[in-house]
C-alpha positions as MATLAB code, in Angstrom:
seq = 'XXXXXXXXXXXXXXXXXXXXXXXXXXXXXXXXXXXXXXXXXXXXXXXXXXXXXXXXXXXXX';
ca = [
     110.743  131.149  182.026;
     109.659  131.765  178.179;
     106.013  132.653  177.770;
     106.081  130.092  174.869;
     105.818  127.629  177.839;
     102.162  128.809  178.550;
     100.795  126.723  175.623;
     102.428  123.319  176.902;
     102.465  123.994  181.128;
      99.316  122.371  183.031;
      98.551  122.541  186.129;
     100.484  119.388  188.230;
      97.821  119.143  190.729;
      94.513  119.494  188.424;
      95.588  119.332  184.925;
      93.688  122.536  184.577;
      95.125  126.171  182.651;
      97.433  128.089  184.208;
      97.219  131.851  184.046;
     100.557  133.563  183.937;
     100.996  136.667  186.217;
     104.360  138.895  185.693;
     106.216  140.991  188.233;
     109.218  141.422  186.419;
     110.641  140.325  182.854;
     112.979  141.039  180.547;
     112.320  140.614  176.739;
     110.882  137.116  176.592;
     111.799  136.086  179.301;
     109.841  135.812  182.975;
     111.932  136.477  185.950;
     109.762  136.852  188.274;
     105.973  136.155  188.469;
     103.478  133.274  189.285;
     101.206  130.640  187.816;
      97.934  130.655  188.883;
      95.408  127.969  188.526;
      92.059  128.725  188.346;
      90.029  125.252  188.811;
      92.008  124.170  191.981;
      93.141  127.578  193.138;
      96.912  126.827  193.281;
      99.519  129.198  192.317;
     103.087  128.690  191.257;
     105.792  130.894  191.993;
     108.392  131.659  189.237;
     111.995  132.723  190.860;
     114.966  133.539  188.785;
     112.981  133.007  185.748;
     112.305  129.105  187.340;
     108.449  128.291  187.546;
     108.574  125.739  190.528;
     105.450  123.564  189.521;
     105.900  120.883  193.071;
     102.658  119.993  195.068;
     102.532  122.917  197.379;
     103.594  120.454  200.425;
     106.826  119.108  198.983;
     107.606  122.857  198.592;
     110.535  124.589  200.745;
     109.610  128.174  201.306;
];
């Protein structure tokens, strides 16, 4: 995921700001990390630099 995508991503649940966390990255780029919602509490995992912004119960874990 680009970090550029911070100023356009939302929250899918809320609408509310979502505060990037990193693990691992390369350059620009996120590999591995999560996005972390502060008003409903929701995070957002990002896997092989994918953010996968579902509804945590339509989720496959």
């Amino acid at each position: 995921m680009r970090k550029e995508l911070m100023d356009i991503l939302a929250c899918p649940l809320c609408k509310g700001n979502l505060e990037l966390k990193v693990r691992e990255e390369q350059e620009e780029e996120v590999i591995t990390g999560s996005l972390h919602c502060d008003q409903c509490q929701e995070t957002y995992p990002i896997e092989n630099s994918i953010p996968n912004l579902l509804p945590p119960n339509l989720r496959s874990d």
